[in-house]
mmCIF file of the N, C-alpha and C atoms, coordinates in Angstrom:
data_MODEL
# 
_entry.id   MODEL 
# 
loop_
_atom_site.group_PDB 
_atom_site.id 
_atom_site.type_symbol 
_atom_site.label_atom_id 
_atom_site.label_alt_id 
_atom_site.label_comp_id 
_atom_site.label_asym_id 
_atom_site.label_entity_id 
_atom_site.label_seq_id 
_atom_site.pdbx_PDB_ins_code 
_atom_site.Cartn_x 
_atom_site.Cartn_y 
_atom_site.Cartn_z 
_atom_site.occupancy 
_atom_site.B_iso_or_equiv 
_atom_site.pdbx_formal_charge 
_atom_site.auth_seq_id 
_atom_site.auth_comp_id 
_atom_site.auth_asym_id 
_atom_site.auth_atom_id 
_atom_site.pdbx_PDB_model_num 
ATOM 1   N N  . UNK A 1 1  ? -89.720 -48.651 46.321 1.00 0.00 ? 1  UNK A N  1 
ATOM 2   C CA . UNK A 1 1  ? -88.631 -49.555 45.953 1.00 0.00 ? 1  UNK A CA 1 
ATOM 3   C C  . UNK A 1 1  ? -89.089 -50.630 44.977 1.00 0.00 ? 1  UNK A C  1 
ATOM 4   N N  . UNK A 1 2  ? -89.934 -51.179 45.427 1.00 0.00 ? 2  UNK A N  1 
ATOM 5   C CA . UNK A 1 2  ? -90.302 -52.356 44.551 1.00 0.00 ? 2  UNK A CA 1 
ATOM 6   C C  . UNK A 1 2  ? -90.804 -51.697 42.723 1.00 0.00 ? 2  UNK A C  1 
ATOM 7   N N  . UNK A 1 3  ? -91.336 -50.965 43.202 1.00 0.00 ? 3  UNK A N  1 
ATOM 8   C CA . UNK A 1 3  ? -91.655 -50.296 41.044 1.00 0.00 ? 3  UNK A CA 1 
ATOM 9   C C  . UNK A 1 3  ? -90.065 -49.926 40.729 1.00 0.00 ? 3  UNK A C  1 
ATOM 10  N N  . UNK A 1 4  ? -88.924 -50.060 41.545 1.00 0.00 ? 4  UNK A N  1 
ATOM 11  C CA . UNK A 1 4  ? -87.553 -49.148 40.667 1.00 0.00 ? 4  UNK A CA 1 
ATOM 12  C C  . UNK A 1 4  ? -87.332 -51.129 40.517 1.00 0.00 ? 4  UNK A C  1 
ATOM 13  N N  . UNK A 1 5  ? -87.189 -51.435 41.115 1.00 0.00 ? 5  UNK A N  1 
ATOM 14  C CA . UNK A 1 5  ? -87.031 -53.566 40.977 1.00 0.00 ? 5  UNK A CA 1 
ATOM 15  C C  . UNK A 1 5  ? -87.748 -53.931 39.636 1.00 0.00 ? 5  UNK A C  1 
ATOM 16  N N  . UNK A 1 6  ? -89.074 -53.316 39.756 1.00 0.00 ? 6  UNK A N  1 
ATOM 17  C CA . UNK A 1 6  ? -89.528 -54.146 38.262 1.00 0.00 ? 6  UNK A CA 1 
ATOM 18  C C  . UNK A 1 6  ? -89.543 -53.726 37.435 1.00 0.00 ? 6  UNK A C  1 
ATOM 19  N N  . UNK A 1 7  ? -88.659 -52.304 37.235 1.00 0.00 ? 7  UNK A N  1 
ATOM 20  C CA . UNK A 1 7  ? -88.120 -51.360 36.003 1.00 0.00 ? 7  UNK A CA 1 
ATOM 21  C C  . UNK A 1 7  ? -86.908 -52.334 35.962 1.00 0.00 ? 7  UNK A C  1 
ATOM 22  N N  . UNK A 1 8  ? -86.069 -52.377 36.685 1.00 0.00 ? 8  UNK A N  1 
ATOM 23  C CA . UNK A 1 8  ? -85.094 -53.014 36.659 1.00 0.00 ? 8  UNK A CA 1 
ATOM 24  C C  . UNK A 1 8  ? -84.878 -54.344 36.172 1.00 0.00 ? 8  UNK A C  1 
ATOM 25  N N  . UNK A 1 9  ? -86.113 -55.029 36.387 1.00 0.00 ? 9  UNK A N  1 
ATOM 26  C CA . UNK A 1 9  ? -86.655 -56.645 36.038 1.00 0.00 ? 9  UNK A CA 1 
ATOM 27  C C  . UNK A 1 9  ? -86.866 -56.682 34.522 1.00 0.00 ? 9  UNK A C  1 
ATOM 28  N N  . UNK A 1 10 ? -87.596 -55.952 34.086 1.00 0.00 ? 10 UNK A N  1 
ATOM 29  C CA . UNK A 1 10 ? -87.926 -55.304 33.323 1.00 0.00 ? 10 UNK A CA 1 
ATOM 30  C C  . UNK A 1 10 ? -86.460 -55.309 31.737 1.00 0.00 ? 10 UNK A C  1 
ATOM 31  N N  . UNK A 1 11 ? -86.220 -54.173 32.380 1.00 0.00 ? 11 UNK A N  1 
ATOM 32  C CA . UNK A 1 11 ? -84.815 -54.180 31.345 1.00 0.00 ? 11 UNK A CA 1 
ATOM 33  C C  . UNK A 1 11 ? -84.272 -55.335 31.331 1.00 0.00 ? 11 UNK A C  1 
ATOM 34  N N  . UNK A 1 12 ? -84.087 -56.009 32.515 1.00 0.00 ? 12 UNK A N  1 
ATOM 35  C CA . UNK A 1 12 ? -82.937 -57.322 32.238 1.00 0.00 ? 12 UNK A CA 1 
ATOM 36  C C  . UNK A 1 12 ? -83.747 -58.110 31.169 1.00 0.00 ? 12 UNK A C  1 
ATOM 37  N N  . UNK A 1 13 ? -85.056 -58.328 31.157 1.00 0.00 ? 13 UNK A N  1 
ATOM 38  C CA . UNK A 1 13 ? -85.746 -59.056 30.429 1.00 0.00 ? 13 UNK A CA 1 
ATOM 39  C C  . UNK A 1 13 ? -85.848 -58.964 28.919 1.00 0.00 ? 13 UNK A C  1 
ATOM 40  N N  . UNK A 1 14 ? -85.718 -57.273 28.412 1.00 0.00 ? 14 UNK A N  1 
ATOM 41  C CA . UNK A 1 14 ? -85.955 -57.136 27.483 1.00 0.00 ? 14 UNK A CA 1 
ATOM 42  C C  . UNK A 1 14 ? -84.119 -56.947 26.893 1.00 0.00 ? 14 UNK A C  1 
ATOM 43  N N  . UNK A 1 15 ? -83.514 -57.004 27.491 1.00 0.00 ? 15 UNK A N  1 
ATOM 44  C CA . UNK A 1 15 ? -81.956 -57.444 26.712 1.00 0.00 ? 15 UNK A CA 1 
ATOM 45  C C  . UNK A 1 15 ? -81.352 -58.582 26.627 1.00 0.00 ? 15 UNK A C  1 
ATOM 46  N N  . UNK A 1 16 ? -81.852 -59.482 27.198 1.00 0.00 ? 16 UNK A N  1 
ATOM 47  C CA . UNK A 1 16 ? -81.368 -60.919 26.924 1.00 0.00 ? 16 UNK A CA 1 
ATOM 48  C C  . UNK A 1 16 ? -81.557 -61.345 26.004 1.00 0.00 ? 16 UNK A C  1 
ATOM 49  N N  . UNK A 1 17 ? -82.503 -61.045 24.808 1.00 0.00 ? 17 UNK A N  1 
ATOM 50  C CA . UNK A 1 17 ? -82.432 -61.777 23.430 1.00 0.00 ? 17 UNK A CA 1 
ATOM 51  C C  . UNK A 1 17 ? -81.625 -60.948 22.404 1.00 0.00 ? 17 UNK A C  1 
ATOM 52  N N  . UNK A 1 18 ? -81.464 -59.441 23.287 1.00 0.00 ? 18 UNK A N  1 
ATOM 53  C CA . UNK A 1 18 ? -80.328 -58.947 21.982 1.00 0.00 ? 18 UNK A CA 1 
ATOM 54  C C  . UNK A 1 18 ? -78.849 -59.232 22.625 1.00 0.00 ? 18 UNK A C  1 
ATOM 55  N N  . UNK A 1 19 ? -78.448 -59.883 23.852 1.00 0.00 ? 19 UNK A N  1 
ATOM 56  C CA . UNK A 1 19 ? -77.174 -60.437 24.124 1.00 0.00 ? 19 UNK A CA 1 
ATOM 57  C C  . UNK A 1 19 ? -77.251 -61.772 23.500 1.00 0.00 ? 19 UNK A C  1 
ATOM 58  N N  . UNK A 1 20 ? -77.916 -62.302 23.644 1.00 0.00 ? 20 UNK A N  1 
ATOM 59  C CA . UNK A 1 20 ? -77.787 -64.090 22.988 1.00 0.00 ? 20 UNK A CA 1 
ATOM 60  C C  . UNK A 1 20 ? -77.365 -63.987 21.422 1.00 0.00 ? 20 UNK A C  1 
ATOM 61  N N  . UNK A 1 21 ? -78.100 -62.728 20.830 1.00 0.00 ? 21 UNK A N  1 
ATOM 62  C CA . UNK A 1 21 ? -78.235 -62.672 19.398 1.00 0.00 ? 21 UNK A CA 1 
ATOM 63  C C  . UNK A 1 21 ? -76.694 -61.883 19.066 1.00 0.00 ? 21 UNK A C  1 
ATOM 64  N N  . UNK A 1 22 ? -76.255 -61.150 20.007 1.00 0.00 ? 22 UNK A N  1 
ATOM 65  C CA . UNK A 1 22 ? -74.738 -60.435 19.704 1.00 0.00 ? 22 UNK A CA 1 
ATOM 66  C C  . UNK A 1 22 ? -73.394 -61.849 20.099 1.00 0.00 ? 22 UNK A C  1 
ATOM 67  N N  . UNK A 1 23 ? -73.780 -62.586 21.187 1.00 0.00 ? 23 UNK A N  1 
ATOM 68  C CA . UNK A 1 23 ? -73.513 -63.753 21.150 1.00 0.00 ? 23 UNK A CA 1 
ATOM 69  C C  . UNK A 1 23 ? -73.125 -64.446 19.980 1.00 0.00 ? 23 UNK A C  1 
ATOM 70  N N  . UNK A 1 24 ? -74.014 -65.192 19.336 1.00 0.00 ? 24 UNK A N  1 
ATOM 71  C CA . UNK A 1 24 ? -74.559 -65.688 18.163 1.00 0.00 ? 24 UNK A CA 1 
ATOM 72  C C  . UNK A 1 24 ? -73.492 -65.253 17.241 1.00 0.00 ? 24 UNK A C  1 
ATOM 73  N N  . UNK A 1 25 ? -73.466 -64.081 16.937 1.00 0.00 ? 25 UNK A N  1 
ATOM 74  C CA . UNK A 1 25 ? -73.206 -63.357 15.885 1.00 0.00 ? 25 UNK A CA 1 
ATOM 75  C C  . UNK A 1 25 ? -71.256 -63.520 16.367 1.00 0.00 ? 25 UNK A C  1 
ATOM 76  N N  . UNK A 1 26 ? -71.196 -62.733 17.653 1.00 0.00 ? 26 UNK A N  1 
ATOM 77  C CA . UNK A 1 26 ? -69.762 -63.579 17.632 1.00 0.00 ? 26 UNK A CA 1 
ATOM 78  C C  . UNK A 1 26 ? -68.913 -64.191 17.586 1.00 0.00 ? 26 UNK A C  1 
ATOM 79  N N  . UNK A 1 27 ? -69.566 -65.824 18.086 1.00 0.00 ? 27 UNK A N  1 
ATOM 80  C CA . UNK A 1 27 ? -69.199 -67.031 18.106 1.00 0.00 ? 27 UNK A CA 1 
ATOM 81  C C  . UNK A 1 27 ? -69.331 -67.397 16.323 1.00 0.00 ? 27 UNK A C  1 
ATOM 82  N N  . UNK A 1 28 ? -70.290 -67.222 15.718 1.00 0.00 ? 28 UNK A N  1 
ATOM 83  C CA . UNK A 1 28 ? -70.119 -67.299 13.991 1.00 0.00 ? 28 UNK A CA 1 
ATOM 84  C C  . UNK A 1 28 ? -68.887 -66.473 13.474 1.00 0.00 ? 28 UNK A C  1 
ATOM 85  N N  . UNK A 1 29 ? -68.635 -65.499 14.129 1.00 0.00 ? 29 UNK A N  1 
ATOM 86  C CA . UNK A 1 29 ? -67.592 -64.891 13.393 1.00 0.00 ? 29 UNK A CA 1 
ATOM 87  C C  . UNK A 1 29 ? -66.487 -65.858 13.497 1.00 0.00 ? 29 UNK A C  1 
ATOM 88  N N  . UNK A 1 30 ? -65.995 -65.705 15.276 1.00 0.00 ? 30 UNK A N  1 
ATOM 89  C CA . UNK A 1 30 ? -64.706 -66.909 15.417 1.00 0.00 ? 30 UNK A CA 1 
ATOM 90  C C  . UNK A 1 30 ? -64.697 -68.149 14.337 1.00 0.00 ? 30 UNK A C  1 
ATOM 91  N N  . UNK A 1 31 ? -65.685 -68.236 14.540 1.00 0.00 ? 31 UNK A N  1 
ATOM 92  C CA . UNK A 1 31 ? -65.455 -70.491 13.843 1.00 0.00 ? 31 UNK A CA 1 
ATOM 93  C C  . UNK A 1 31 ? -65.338 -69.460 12.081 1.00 0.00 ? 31 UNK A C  1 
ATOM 94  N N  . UNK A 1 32 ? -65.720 -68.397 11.749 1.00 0.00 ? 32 UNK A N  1 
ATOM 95  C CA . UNK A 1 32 ? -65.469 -67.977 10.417 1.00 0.00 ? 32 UNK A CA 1 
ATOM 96  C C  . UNK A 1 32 ? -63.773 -67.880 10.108 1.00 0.00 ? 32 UNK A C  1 
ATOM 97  N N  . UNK A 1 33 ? -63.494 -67.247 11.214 1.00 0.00 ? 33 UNK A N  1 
ATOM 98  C CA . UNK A 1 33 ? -61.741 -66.818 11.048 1.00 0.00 ? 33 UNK A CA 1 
ATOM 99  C C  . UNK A 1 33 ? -60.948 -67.809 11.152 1.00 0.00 ? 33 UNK A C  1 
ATOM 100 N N  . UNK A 1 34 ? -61.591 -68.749 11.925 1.00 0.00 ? 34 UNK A N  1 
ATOM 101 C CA . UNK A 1 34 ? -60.711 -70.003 12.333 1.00 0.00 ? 34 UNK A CA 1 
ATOM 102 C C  . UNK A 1 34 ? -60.556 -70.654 10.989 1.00 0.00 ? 34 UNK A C  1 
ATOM 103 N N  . UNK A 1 35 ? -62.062 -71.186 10.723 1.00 0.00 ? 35 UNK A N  1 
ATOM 104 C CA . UNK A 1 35 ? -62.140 -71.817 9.339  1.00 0.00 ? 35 UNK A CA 1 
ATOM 105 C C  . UNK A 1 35 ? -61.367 -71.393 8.143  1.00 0.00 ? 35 UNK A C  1 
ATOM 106 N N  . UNK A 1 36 ? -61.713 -69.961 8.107  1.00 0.00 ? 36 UNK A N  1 
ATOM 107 C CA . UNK A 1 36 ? -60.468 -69.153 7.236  1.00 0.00 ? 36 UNK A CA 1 
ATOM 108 C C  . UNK A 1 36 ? -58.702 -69.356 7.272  1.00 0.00 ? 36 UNK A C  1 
ATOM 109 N N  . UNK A 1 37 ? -58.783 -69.364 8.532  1.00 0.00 ? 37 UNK A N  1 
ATOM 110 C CA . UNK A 1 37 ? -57.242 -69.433 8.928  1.00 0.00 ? 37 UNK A CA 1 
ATOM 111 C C  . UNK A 1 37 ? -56.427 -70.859 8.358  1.00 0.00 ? 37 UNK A C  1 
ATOM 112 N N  . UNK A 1 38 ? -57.352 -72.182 8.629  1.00 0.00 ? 38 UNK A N  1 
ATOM 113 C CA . UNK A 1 38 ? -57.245 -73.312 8.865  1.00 0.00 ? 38 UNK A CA 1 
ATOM 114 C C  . UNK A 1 38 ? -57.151 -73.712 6.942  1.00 0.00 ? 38 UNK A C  1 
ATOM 115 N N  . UNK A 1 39 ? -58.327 -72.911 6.027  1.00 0.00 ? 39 UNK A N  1 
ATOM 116 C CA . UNK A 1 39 ? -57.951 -73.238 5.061  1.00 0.00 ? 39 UNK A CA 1 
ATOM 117 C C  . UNK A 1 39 ? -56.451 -72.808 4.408  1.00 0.00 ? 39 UNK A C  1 
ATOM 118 N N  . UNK A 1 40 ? -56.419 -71.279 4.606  1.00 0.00 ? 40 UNK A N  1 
ATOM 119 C CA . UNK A 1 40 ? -54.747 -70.190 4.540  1.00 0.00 ? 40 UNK A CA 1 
ATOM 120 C C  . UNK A 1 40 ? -53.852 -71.136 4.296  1.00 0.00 ? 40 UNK A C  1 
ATOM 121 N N  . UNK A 1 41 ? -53.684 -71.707 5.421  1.00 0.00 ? 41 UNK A N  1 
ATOM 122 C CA . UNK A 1 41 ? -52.426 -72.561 5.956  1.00 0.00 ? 41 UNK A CA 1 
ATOM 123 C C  . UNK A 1 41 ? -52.597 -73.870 4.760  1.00 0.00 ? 41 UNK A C  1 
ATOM 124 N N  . UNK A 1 42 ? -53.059 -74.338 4.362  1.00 0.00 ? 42 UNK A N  1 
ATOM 125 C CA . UNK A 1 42 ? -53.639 -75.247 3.464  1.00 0.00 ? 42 UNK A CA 1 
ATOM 126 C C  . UNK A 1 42 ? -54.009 -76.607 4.410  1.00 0.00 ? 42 UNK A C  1 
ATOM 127 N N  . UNK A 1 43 ? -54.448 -76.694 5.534  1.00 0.00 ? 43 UNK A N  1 
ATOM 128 C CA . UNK A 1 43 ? -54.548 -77.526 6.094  1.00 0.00 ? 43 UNK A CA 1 
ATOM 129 C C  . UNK A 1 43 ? -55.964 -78.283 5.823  1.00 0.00 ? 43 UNK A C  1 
ATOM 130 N N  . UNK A 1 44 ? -57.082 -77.476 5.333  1.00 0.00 ? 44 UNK A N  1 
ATOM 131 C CA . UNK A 1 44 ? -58.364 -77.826 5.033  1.00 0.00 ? 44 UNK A CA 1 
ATOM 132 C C  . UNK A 1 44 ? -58.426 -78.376 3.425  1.00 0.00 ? 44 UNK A C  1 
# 
C-alpha cells in the first residue's frame, strides 16, 4: 500500500505547477476579454 501512496504523492506533486501555469494562463485570458470588452463599449 504505501509504494501505490507515494506513486500517488508523487503525481500530485509533479502536476501542480502545470495547474497553476494553466491557471495563469486563464485568468490572463479573462482580464484580456474583459479589457477588450470594456474598451468595445468605448468605456476605456
Amino acid at each position: 500500500m504505501a509504494r501505490g501512496d507515494n506513486e500517488i504523492e508523487e503525481f500530485r506533486r509533479r502536476r501542480r505547477p502545470r495547474n497553476l501555469a494553466i491557471l495563469s494562463i486563464l485568468v490572463g485570458l479573462i482580464v484580456l476579454f474583459y479589457i477588450l470588452t470594456i474598451v468595445r463599449m468605448g468605456g476605456g
